[in-house]
C-alpha positions as CSV (number, residue, x, y, z in Angstrom):
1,X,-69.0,16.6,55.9
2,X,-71.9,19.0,56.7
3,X,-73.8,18.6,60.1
4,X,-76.3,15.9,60.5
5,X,-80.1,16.5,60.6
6,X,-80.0,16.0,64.4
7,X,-77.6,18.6,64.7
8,X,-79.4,20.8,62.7
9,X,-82.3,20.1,64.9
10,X,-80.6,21.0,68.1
11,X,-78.5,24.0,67.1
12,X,-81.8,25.6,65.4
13,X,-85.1,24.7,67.3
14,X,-86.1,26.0,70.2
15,X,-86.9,24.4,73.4
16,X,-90.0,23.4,74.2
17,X,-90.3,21.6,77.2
18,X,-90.4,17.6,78.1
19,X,-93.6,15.2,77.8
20,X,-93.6,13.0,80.2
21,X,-95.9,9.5,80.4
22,X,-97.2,8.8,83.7
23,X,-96.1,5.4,85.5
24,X,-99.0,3.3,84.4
25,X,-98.7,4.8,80.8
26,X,-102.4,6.3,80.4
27,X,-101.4,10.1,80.8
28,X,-98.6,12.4,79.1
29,X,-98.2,16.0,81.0
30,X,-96.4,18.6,79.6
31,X,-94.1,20.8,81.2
32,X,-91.8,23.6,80.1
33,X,-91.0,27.3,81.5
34,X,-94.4,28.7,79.9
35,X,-96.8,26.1,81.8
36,X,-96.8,27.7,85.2
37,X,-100.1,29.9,83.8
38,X,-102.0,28.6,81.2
39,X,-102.2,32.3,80.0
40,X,-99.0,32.9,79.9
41,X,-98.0,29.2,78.2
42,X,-100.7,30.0,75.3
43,X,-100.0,33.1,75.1
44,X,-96.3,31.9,73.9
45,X,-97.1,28.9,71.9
46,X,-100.4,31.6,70.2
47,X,-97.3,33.7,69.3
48,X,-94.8,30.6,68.2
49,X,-97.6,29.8,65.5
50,X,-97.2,26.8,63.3
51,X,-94.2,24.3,63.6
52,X,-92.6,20.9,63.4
53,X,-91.8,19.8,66.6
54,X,-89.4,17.0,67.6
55,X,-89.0,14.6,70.1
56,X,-85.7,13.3,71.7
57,X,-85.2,10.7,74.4
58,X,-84.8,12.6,77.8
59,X,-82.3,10.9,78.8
60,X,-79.8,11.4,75.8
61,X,-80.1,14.4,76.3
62,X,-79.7,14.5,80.1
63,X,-76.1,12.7,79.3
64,X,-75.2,15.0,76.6
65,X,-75.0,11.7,74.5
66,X,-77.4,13.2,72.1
67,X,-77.3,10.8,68.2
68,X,-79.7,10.3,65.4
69,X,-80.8,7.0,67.5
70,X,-82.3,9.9,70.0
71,X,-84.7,11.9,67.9
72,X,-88.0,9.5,68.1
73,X,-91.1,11.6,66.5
74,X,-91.4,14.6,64.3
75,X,-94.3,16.2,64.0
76,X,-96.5,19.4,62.9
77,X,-99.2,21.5,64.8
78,X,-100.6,24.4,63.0
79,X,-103.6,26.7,62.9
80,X,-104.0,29.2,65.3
81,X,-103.3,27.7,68.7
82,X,-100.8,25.4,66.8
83,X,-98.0,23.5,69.9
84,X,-100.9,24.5,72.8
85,X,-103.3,22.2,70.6
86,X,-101.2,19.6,69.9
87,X,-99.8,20.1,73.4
88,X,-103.3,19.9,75.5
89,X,-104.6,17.2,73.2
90,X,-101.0,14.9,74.3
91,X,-102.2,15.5,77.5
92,X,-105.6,13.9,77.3
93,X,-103.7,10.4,77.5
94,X,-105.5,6.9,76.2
95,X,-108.8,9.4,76.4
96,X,-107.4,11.6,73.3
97,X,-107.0,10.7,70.3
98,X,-105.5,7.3,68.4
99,X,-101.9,8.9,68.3
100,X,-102.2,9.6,71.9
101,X,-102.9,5.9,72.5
102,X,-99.6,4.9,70.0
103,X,-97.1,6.9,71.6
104,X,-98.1,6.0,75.1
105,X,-98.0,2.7,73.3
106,X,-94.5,2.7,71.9
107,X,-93.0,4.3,74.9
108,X,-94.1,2.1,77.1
109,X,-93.0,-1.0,74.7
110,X,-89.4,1.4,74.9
111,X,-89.6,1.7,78.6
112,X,-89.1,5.6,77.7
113,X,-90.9,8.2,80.3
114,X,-89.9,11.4,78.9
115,X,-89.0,13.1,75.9
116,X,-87.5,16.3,75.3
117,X,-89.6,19.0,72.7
118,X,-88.0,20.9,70.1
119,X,-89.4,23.0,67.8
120,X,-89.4,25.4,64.7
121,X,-92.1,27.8,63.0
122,X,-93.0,27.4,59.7
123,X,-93.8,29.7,57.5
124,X,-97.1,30.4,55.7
125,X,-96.4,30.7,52.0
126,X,-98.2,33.1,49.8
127,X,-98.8,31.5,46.3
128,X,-100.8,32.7,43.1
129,X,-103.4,30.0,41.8
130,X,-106.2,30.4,39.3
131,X,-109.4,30.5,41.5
132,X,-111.0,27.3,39.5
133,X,-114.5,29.1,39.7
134,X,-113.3,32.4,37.9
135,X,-110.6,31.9,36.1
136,X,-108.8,35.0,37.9
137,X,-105.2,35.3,39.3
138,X,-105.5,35.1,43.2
139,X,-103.8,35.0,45.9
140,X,-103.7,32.4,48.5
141,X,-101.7,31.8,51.9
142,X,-100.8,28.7,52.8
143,X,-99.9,26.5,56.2
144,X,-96.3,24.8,55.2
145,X,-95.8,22.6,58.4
146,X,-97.7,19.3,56.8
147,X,-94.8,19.6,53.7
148,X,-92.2,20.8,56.4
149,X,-93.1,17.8,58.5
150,X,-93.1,15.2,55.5
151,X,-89.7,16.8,54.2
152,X,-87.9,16.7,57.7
153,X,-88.7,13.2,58.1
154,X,-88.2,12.4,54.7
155,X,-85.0,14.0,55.1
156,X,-83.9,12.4,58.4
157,X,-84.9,8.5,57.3
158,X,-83.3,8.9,54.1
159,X,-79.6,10.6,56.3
160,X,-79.1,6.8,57.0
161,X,-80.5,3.4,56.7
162,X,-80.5,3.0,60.8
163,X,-82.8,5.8,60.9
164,X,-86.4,5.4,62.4
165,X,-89.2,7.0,63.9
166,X,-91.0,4.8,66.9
167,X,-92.8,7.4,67.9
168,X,-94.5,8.9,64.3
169,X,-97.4,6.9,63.5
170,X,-97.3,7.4,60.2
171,X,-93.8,6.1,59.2
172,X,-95.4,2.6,60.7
């Protein structure tokens, strides 16, 4: 039997850092080797580009007792800041935006405080189209993590009927 999406995950994504909700559940901070100087920690993410990101229960993790009951959210960031986006609008709290205000939510419901971040770039695709104006062949590159994201969860939920998401809102 081939590896399980989970593994995949781990074995192939690259550490991020941990999100972690404060004690009163109104804040998430972010923390991972690059966040000691905000130049240097968008500087890295700037560089990472787009991605599907993934979110594991710390504490599976911590015990090395990671299963597919661990991974809780995948997600995409793209554009040009893509992860330091995503990553400063998590840490707005019940301020940011309605997604914020579900995962603070849901992991409060969980009694969850931290989650680990994995991630992986996707690629921009280059496709040829008819420009609908002219008529002509062009050109045009595309952001993949949206289908990426939708395939990976897609992918994971359909791995076993156990499989869930508590964290992506829009699996709910």
């Amino acid at each position: 039997m081939g590896k399980s999406f989970v593994d995949n995950v781990i074995n192939n994504a690259t550490y991020f850092g941990v999100l972690t909700a404060s004690n009163d559940y109104t804040l998430l901070t972010f923390e991972s080797s690059y966040t000691n100087t905000s130049n240097k920690c968008h500087e890295y993410y700037k560089n990472f580009s787009d991605c599907v990101y993934f979110f594991f229960d710390k504490e599976d993790v911590d015990a090395n007792k990671i299963t597919s009951k661990s991974l809780y959210k995948i997600g995409k960031a793209s554009g040009i800041t893509a992860w330091y986006s995503r990553f400063k609008q998590y840490e707005k709290g019940i301020d940011g935006d309605s997604t914020n205000r579900f995962i603070l939510n849901k992991m409060n419901k969980l009694n969850m405080q931290s989650v680990y971040v994995y991630a992986v770039a996707t690629p921009i695709a280059t496709v040829d189209v008819l420009c609908p104006l002219t008529g002509k062949p062009i050109q045009l590159k595309l952001r993949t993590s949206k289908s990426f994201e939708s395939y990976f969860s897609n992918v994971y939920i359909e791995e076993d009927s156990d499989n869930s998401l508590p964290l992506c809102k829009q699996l709910v």
